[in-house]
C-alpha positions as CSV (number, residue, x, y, z in Angstrom):
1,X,0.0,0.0,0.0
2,X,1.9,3.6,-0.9
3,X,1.1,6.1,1.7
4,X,-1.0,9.1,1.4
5,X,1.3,12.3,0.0
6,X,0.2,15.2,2.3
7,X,-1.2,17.9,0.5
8,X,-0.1,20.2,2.7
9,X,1.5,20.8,5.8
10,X,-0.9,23.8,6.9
11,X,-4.3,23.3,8.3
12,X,-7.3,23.9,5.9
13,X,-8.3,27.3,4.7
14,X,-10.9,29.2,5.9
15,X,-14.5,29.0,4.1
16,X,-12.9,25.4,3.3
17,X,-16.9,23.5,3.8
18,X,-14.8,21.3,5.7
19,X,-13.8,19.8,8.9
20,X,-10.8,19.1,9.2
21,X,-9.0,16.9,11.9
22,X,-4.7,16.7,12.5
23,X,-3.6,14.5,15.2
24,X,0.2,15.7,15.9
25,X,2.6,12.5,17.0
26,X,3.4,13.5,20.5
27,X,6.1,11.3,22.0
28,X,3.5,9.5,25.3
29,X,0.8,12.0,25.0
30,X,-1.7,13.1,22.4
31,X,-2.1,16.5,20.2
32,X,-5.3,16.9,18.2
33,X,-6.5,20.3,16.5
34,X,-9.1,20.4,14.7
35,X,-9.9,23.0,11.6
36,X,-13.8,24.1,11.2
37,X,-15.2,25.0,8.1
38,X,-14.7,28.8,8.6
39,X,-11.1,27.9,9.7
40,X,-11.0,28.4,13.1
41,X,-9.2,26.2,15.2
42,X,-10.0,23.9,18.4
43,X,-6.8,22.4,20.3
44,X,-8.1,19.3,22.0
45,X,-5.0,18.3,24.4
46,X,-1.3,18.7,23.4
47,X,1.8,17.3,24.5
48,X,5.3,17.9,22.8
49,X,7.2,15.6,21.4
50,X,11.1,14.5,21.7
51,X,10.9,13.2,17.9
52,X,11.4,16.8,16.0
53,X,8.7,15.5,13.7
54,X,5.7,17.6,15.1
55,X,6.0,21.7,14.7
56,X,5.9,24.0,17.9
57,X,2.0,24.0,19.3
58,X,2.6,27.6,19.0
59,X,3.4,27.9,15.6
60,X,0.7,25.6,14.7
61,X,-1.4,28.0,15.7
62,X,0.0,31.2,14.9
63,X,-1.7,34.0,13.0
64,X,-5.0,31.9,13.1
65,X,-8.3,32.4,15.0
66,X,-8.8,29.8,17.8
67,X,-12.3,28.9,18.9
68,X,-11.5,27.0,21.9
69,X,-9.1,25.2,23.6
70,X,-9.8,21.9,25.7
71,X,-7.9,19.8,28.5
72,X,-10.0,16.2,28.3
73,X,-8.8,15.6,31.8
74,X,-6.1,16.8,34.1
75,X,-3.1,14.4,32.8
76,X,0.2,16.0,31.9
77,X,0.7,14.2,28.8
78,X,-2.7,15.6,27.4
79,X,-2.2,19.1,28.7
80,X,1.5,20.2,28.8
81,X,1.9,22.1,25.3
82,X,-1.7,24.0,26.2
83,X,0.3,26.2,28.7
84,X,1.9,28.4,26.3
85,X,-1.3,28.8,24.2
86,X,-3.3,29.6,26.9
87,X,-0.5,32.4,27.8
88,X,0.9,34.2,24.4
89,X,-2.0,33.2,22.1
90,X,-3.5,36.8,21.3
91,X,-7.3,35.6,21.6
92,X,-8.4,32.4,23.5
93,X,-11.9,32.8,23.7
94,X,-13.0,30.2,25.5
95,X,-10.7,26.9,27.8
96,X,-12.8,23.9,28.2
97,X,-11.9,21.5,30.9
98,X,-14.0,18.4,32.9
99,X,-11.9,19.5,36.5
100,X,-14.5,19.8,39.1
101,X,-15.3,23.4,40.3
102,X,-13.4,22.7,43.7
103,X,-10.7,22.0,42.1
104,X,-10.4,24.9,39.7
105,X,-10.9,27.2,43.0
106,X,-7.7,25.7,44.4
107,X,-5.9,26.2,41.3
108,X,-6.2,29.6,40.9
109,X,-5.9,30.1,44.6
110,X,-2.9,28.9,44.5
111,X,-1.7,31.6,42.6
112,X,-3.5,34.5,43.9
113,X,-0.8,36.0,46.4
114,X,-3.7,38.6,48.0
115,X,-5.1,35.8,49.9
116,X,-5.1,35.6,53.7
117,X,-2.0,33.5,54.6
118,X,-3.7,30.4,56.3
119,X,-6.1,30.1,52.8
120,X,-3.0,30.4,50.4
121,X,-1.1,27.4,52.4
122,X,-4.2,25.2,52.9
123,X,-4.7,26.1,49.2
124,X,-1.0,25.3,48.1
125,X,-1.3,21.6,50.5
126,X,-4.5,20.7,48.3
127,X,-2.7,21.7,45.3
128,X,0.4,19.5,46.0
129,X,-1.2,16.0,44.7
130,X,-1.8,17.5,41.0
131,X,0.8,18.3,38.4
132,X,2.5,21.7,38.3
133,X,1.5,22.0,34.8
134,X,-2.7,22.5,36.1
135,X,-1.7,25.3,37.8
136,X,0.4,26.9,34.9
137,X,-2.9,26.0,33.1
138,X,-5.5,27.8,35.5
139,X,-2.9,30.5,36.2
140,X,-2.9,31.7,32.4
141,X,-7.1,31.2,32.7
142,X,-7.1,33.6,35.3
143,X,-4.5,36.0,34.7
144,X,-5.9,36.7,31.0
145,X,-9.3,35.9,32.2
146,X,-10.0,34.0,29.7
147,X,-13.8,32.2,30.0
148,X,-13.6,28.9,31.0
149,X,-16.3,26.0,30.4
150,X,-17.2,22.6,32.3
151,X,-17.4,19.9,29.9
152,X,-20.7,17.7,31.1
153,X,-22.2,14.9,29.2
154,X,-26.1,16.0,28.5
155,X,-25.3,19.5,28.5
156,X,-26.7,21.5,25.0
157,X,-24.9,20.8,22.6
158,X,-21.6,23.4,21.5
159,X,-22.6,24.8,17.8
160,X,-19.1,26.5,16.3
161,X,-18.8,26.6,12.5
162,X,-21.8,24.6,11.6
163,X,-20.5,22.0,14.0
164,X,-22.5,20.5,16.8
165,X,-19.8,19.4,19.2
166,X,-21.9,16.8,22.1
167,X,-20.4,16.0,24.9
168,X,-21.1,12.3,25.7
169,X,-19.0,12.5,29.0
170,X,-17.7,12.7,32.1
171,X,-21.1,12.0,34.1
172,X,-22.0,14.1,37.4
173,X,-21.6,11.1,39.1
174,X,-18.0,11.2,37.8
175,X,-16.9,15.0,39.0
176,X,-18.7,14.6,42.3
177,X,-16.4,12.0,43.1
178,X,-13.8,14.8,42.4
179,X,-15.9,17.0,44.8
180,X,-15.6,14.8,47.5
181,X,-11.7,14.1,46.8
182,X,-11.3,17.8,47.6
183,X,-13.3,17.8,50.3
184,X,-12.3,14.3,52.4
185,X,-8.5,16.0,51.6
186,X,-8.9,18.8,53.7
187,X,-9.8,16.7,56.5
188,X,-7.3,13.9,55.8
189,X,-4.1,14.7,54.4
190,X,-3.5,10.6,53.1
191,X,-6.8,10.6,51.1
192,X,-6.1,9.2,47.7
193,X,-7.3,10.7,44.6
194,X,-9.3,8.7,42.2
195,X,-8.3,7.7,38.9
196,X,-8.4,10.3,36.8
197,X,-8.9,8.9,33.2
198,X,-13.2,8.1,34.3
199,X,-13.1,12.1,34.0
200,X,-12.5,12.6,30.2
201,X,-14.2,14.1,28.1
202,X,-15.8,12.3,25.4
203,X,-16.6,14.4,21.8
204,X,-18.8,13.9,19.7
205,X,-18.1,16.6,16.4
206,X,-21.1,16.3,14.3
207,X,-20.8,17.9,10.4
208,X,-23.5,17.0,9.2
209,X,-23.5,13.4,8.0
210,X,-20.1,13.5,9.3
211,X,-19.0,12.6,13.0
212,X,-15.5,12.5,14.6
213,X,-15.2,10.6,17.9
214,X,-13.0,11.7,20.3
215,X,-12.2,9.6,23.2
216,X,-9.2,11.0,25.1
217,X,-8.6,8.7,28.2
218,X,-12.4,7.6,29.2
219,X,-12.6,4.0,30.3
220,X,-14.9,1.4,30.0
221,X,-17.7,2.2,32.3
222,X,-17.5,5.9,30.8
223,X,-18.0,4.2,27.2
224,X,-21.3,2.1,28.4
225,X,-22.9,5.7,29.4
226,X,-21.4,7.2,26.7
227,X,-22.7,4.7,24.0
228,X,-26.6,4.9,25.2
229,X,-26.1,8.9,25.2
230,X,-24.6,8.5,21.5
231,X,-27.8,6.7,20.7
232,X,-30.3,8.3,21.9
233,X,-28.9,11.4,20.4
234,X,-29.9,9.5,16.4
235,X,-26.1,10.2,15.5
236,X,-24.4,8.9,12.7
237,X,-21.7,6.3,12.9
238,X,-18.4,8.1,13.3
239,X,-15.9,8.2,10.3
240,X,-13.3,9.4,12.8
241,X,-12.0,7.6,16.3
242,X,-9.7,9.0,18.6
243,X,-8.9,5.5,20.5
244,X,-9.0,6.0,23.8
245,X,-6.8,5.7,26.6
246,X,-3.8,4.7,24.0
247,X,-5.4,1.4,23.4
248,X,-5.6,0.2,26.7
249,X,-7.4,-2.4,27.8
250,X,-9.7,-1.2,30.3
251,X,-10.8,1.0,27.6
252,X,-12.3,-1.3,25.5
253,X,-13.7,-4.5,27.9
254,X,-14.6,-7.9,26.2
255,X,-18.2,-7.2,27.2
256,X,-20.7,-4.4,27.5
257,X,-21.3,-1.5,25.2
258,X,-17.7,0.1,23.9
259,X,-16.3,2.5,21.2
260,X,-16.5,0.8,18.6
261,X,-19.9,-0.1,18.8
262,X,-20.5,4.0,17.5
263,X,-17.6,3.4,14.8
264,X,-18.8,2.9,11.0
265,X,-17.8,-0.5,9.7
266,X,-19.2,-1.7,6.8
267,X,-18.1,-0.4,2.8
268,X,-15.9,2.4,4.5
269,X,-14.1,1.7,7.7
270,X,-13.9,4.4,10.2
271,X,-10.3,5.5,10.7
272,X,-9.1,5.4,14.3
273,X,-6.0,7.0,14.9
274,X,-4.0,5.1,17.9
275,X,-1.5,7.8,20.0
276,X,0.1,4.7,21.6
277,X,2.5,5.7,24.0
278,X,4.8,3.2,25.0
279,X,5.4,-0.4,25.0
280,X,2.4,-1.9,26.5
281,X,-0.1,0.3,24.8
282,X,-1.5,-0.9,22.8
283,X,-3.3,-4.1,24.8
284,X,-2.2,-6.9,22.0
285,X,-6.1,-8.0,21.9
286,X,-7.1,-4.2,21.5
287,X,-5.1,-4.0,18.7
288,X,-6.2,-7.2,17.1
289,X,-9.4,-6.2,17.3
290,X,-8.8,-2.7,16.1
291,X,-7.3,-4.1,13.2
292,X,-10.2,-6.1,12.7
293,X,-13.1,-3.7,12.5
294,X,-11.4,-0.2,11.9
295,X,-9.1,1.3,9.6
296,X,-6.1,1.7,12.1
297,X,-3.3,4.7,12.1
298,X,-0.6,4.5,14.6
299,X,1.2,7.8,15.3
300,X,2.7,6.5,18.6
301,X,5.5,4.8,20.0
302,X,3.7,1.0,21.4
303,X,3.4,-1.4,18.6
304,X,5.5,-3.7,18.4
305,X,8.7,-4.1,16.8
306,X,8.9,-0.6,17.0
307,X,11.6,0.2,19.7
308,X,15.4,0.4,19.0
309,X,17.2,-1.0,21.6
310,X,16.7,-2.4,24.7
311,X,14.1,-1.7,27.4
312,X,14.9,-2.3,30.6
313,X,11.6,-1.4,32.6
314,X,13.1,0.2,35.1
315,X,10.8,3.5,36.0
316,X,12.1,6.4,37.9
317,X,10.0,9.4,38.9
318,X,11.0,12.3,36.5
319,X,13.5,9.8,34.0
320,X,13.0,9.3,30.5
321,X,14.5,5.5,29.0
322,X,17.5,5.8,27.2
323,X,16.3,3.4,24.6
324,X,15.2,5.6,21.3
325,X,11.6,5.1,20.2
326,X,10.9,5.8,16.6
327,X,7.3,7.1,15.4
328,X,6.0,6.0,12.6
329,X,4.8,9.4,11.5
330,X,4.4,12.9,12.5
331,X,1.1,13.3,11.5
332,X,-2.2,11.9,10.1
333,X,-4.6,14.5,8.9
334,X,-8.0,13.8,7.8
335,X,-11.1,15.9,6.0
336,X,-14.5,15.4,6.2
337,X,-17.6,16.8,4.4
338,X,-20.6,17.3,5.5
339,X,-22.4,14.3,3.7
340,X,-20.1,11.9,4.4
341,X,-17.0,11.7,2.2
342,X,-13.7,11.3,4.2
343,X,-10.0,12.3,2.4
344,X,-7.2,11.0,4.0
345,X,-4.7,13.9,3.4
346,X,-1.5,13.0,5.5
347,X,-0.5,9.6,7.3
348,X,-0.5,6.1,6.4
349,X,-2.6,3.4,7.9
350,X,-0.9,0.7,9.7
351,X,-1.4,-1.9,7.0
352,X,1.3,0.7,5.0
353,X,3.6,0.8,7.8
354,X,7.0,-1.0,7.9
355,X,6.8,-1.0,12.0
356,X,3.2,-1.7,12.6
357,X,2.8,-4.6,10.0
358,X,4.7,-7.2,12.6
359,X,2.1,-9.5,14.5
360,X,1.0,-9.0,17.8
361,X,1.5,-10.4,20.5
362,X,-1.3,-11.6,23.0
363,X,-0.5,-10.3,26.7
């Protein structure tokens, strides 16, 4: 199979009648931006990479209009390269995020020096469980005042462009959990937080006929919600899939309702781009099944065969492995219209990839 030739390396220009969709290769993390038809932009997570092979987030976005930009839940390696957007970006109108309201209000106490002394340090204590990077985040919220927006699943639907943008997740029942974190922590210093991958968001970008799913890190109880919400809401089959959770397996259980259950299947695959980000992720049966029943495109560093070198897996807090990964590309970029017709204008799937095309494994 000879890979797609990129027809450009530039989002799509404005007044395009198109949506538009890059995911960036971004070393662990993941890096999505998405172009609307009037050519505005949406950042949806961003994380650097080591690899050279991705531009700077911020001259990705320079010199164009931004409609949003959007943590899908308060993990480093979705969120790091949104800092300097949210800072020197001349016109964020709006930061979407899924953190619960008690923990925004620490955030941005944190950094607010005016405080009485005994509220700053019980404020800086609470803050000390969550990467420094949330507070960089809030801190550029609140010193540019920038309007910020809790993703909930049922809430109206987001109309920018001529795109409906439905949000199929995180539940209430999901930040009040959050709620009470914040709240048993003030009382008792050893509470542990909860996992935060339940609170993703999960999008749902509706163009018509058209519909990109975007997953970020949700898990499987958030998909079982997520898919009788999808439903309910008559929407099409999605072209697009954002896998979540780098294709782990508590993503996508062996039973129950799942991802790919909204996912298009017949005549024209939907294309599910995979930001795998090390060597266990992608779950070996994920990926088999992936491979079965999608259209799959790799930008990450987990399938196997991939890895030059050898892995140890030894972990120390803060240390990177010395072991080189190699992507298999830096981007795959992909158009939709609004009746259904999907161009593949950068990337390669996996069955036109020298690393990806090597068997896998089951765990």
């Amino acid at each position: 199979m000879t890979p797609n030739k990129p027809k450009s390396a530039t989002a799509s220009s404005p007044d395009s009648k198109s949506l538009r969709v890059d995911f960036y290769e971004s070393g662990k993390g993941d890096t999505v931006i998405v172009t609307f038809p009037d050519g505005g932009l949406g950042i949806i997570d961003a994380h650097p990479t080591s690899s050279g092979g991705r531009p700077d987030i911020l001259t990705l976005v320079r010199d164009r209009k931004l409609h949003f930009v959007c943590l899908t839940h308060p993990h480093a390696d979705h969120g790091i390269d949104l800092v300097p957007v949210l800072q020197h970006h001349p016109n964020v109108p709006e930061f979407w995020h899924t953190n619960s309201d008690v923990g925004a209000f620490i955030f941005r106490l944190g950094e607010i020096p005016s405080w009485p002394s005994e509220v700053r340090e019980f404020a800086l204590k609470m803050a000390e469980d969550w990467q420094r990077f949330m507070i960089d985040l809030f801190g550029a919220v609140t010193d540019r005042e920038i309007p910020d927006h809790q993703i909930r699943a049922g809430e109206e639907p987001r109309a920018v462009a001529g795109v409906e943008i439905h949000a199929l997740a995180p539940e209430e029942s999901e930040t009040r959990e959050f709620s009470r974190f914040w709240r048993d922590k003030a009382s008792d210093p050893t509470e542990e937080r909860p996992n935060l991958n339940p609170l993703s968001a999960i999008l749902a970008l509706r163009f018509g006929d058209s519909v990109v799913l975007l997953g970020a890190d949700a898990i499987g109880r958030n998909w079982r919600a997520a898919a009788k919400r999808y439903r309910k809401l008559g929407l099409p089959k999605a072209l697009v899939l954002k896998i979540p959770h780098h294709g782990g397996a508590d993503a996508l259980p062996v039973t129950g309702a799942n991802y790919l259950d909204l996912c298009l299947h017949a005549e024209q695959r939907c294309k599910a781009v995979l930001f795998a980000g090390d060597s266990k992720h992608p779950n070996a049966r994920v990926e088999e099944r992936l491979r079965a029943r999608t259209d799959l495109y790799c930008l990450g560093n987990g399938l196997k065969g991939r890895r030059r070198g050898k892995d140890l897996g030894i972990e120390l807090p803060g240390a990177r492995p010395l072991p080189a990964i190699e992507p298999c590309q830096p981007v795959v970029s992909i158009e939709l219209d609004a009746v259904g017709k999907l161009t593949v204008l950068a990337g390669h799937s996996c069955d036109g990839c020298r690393f990806c095309r090597v068997p896998a494994q089951a765990a």
